[in-house]
C-alpha positions as CSV (number, residue, x, y, z in Angstrom):
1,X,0.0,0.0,0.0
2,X,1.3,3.4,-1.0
3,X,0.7,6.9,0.8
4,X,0.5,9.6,0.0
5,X,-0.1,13.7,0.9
6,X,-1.5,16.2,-0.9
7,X,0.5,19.4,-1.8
8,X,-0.2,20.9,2.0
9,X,0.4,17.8,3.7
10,X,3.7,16.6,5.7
11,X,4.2,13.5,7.9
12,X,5.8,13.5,11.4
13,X,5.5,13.4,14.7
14,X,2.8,14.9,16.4
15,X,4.9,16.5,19.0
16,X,6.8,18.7,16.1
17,X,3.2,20.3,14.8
18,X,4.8,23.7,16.7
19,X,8.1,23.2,15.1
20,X,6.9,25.2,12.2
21,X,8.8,28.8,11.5
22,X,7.2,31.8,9.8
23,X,8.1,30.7,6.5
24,X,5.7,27.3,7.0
25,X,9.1,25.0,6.7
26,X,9.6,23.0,9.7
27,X,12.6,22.5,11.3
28,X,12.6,18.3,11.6
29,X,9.5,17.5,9.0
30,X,10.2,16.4,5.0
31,X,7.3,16.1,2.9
32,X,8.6,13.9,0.0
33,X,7.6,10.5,-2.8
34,X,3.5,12.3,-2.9
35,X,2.1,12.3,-6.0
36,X,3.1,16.3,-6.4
37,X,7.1,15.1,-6.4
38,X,7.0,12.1,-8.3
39,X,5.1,9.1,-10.0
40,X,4.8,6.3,-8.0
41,X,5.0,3.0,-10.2
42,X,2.7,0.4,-8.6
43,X,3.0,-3.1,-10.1
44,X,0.4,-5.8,-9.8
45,X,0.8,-9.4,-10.9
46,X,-1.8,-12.2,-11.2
47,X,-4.9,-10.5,-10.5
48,X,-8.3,-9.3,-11.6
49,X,-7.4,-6.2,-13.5
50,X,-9.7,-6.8,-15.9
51,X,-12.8,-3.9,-16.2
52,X,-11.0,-1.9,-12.5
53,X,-9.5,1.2,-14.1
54,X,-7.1,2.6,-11.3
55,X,-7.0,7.0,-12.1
56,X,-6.2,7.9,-8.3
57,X,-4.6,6.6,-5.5
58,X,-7.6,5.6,-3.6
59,X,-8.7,3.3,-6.5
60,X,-5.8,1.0,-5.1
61,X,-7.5,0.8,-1.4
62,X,-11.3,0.3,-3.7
63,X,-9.6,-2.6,-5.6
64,X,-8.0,-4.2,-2.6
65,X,-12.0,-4.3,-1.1
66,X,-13.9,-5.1,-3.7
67,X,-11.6,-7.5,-5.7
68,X,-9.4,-9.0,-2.6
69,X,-11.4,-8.5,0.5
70,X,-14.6,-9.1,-1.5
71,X,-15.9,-6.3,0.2
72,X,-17.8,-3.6,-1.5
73,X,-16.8,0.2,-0.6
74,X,-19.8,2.3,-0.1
75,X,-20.1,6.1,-1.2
C-alpha cells in the first residue's frame, strides 16, 4: 500500500506540529515521494485487473476491497 499527501500535507511526529517557523518549513518535518514530487510506479501481478481502471490513488484501497477482500466500498 502506498501513501500519499496532498501538496499541503507533511508526515511526522505529532509533538513537532509547533516546530513550524514563519516561512511554513519545519525544522525536523520532510514532505517527499507524494504524488506532487513524483510518479509512483505500482505493479500488480496475477490479478483481476480486468474492467477496475485505477486514475487515483484511492482506487488501489477500492480494488483491494472489492476484488481482494470481497468487500464492497460504499459512497
Amino acid at each position: 500500500m502506498v501513501v500519499t499527501g496532498d501538496i499541503d500535507t507533511v508526515f511526522g511526529p505529532k509533538e513537532l506540529e509547533d516546530s513550524w517557523d514563519d516561512t511554513g518549513a519545519g525544522h525536523s518535518l520532510r514532505s517527499h515521494a507524494s504524488a506532487h514530487e513524483q510518479d509512483v510506479p505500482i505493479i500488480g501481478y496475477n490479478g483481476d485487473f480486468d474492467g477496475f481502471e485505477f486514475t487515483e490513488n484511492r482506487d488501489i484501497g477500492r480494488y483491494v476491497f472489492e476484488r481482494v477482500l470481497g468487500k464492497p466500498l460504499s459512497g
